[in-house]
N, C-alpha and C positions, 0 to 999 in steps of 0.2 A: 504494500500500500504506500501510496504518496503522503509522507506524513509532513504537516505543518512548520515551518521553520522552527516554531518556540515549540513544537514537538519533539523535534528532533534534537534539540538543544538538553529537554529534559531525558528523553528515552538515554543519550549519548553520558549523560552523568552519573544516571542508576547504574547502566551496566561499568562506567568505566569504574568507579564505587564498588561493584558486584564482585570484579577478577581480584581485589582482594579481598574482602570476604570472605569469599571463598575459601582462599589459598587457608587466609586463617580458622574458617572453620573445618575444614579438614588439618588443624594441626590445633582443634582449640584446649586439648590439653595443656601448651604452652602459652596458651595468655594469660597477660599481665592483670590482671584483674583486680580492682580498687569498687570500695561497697560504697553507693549512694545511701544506701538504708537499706534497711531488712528487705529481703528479695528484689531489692530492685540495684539491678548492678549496670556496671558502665566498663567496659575494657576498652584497650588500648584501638583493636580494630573499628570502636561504634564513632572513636574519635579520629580515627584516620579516614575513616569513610566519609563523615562529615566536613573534613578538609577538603578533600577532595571533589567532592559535590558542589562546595561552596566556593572553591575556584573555577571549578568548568563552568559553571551559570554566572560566574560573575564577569566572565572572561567574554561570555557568551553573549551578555543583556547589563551593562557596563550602569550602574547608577538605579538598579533594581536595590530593596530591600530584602531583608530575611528574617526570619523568624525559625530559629533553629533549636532540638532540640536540648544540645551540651550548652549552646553557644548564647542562647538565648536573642534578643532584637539586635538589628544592626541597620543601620541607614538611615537614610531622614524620615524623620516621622509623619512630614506632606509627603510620602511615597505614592507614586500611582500606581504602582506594582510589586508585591512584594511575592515573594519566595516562604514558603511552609516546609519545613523542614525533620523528617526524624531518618536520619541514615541510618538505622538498625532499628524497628520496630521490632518486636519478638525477641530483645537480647537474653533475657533468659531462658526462653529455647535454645539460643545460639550458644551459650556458653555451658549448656547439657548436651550439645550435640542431635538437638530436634531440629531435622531440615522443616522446620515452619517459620519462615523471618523475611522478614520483607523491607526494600526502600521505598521511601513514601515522600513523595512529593508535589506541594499543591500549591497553585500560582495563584493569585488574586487582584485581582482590578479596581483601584476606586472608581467610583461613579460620582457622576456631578454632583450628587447632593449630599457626597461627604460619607457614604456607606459605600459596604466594596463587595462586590461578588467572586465566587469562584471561577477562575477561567479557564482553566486546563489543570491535568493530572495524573498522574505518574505513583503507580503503587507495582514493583519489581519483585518476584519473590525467586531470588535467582538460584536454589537450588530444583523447584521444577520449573526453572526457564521460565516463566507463566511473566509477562508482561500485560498487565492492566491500564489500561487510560483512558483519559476521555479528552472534551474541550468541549465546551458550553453549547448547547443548539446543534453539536453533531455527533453525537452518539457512545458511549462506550465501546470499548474493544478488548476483548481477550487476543493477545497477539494479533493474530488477522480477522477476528472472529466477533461478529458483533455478538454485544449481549442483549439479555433481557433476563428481565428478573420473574420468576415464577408464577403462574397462575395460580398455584395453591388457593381454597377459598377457606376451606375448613380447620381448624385449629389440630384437631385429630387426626390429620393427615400431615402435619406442616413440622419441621427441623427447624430449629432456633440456634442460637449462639450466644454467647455473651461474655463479660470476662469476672470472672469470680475473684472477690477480695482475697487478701492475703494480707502477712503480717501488718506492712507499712500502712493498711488502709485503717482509717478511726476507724473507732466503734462503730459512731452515730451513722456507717455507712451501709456497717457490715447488715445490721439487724433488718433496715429496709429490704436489702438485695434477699435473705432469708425469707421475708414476707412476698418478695416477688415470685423466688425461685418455688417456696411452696405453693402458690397459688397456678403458676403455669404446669410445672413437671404433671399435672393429673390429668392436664386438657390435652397433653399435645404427644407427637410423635417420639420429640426427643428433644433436649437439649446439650451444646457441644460447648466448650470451651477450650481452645487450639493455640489463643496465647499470643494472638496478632489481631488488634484490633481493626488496623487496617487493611488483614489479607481478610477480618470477618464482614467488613462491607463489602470488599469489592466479592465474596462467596456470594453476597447477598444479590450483589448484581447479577452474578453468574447462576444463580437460581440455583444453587446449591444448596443456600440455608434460602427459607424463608421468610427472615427477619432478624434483625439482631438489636440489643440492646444495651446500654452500661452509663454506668453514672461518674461523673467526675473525671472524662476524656481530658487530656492535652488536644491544644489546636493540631500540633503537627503527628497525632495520633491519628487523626479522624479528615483533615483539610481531605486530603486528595480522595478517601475514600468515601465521604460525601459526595463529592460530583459525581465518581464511578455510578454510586447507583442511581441518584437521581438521572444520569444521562441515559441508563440502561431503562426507563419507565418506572424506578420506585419511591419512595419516599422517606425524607428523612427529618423530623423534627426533636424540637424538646417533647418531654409527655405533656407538657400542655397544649400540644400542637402547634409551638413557634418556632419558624424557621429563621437561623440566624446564617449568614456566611461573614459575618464578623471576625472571629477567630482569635476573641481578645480574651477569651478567660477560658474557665474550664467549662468541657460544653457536657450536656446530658441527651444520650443522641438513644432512639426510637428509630429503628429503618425495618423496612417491609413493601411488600407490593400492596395495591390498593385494598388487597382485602384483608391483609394480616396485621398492615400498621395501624389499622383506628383499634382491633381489636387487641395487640401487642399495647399499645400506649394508655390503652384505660387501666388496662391489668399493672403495670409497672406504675403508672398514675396512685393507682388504690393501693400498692407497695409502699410507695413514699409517704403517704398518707397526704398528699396532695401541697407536699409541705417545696417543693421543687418550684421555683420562681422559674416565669416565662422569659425566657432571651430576648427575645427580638418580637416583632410582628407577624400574626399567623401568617401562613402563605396562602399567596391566591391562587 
């Protein structure tokens, strides 16, 4: 396929990011490994990769911003375009030796009235070669392969995803996600947790899962894999049904195809006991 310049700019940074990765997760007995906090760890490769990244795009689109996730904001803050960034999503699969991990990269545009939307995306998961993307108004891609996201209508028939707390996460978070988790596991086919939140939307896209859910995202966890699935036909909001592409705080993301997301969102709504503030403005 003919891909877009500022496509090609992003696909060219995952993979060039990817060839080491690699190298080091086939040798990830030997890394250097430094603890962020209880289960959430940061090696030497998650910050090479993000070096790396952040020179080819900046090499590439000269006076762009970033929002990265070691590295945290960088550039002017009247940016028209900024960069979303997590160069190892799934590092703790990575440094178990679970081929589930992914680079994730999501572009964003302001708009004239000072709010920014999503505009292209990049989620790489380069141990099964599976490249994901999108751009605004034309469609998701599975490598060459368009998506769409599932027709599923029935809850009893439908696979979910989500990502289960652990140590680092409060209390106050753990106990909701328990009330959610009981209330779903009895209605539905199955629930997965894989440990990539951004390879669990773009699955979503790819009609693999039929919906997926979690509280308390980073922007550069969810950025790119937000477009994937809205571009593929599905939807992605808060539980109160507000769509944000902001990408300025921690986001509470709801995705599913038409008939799974109203029903996914009240169920996790009546989890949180409604206690979850709405982001942004519903979508129209």
């Amino acid at each position: 396929m003919r891909l877009s310049p500022v496509m090609t700019v992003m696909q060219n940074a995952a993979q060039k990011a990817a060839r080491r990765l690699l190298r080091d997760f086939n040798e990830v007995e030997q890394l250097q490994v430094s603890i962020k906090g209880p289960g959430d760890f940061v090696s030497q490769a998650d910050l090479r990769a993000e070096a790396t990244i952040r020179e080819e795009l900046a090499r590439a689109r000269p006076g762009y911003a970033f929002l990265m996730e070691e590295s945290g904001a960088s550039g002017s803050e009247n940016w028209s375009w900024r960069w979303v960034v997590d160069p190892l999503d799934g590092t703790t699969n990575f440094l178990h030796g679970i081929p589930h991990w992914a680079i994730s990269i999501g572009l964003q545009k302001r708009l004239p009235d000072g709010s920014a939307e999503l505009a292209a995306a990049v989620v790489y998961n380069p141990a099964g070669n599976e490249m994901f993307w999108a751009e605004k108004g034309a469609g998701a891609y599975l490598n060459e392969r368009r998506l769409r996201v599932s027709a599923r209508r029935e809850l009893i028939d439908a696979l979910f995803s989500t990502g289960i707390p652990f140590a680092a996460i409060p209390a106050e978070r753990r106990l909701p996600f328990a009330r959610i988790l009981g209330s779903l596991m009895p209605q539905v086919s199955g629930i997965r947790r894989f440990g990539s939140a951004a390879l669990d939307l773009c699955w979503t896209a790819a009609g693999r899962y039929d919906g997926f859910w979690e509280i308390g995202l980073k922007p550069w966890d969810c950025a790119a894999g937000i477009l994937v699935v809205r571009e593929a036909g599905g939807y992605v909001t808060d539980p109160h049904n507000a769509e944000s592409q902001a990408m300025e705080a921690d986001c509470n993301i709801v995705a599913g195809n038409t008939y799974m997301h109203p029903k996914l969102r009240e169920i996790v709504l009546a989890g949180m006991g409604g206690a979850i503030q709405a982001s942004a403005t519903p979508p129209t």
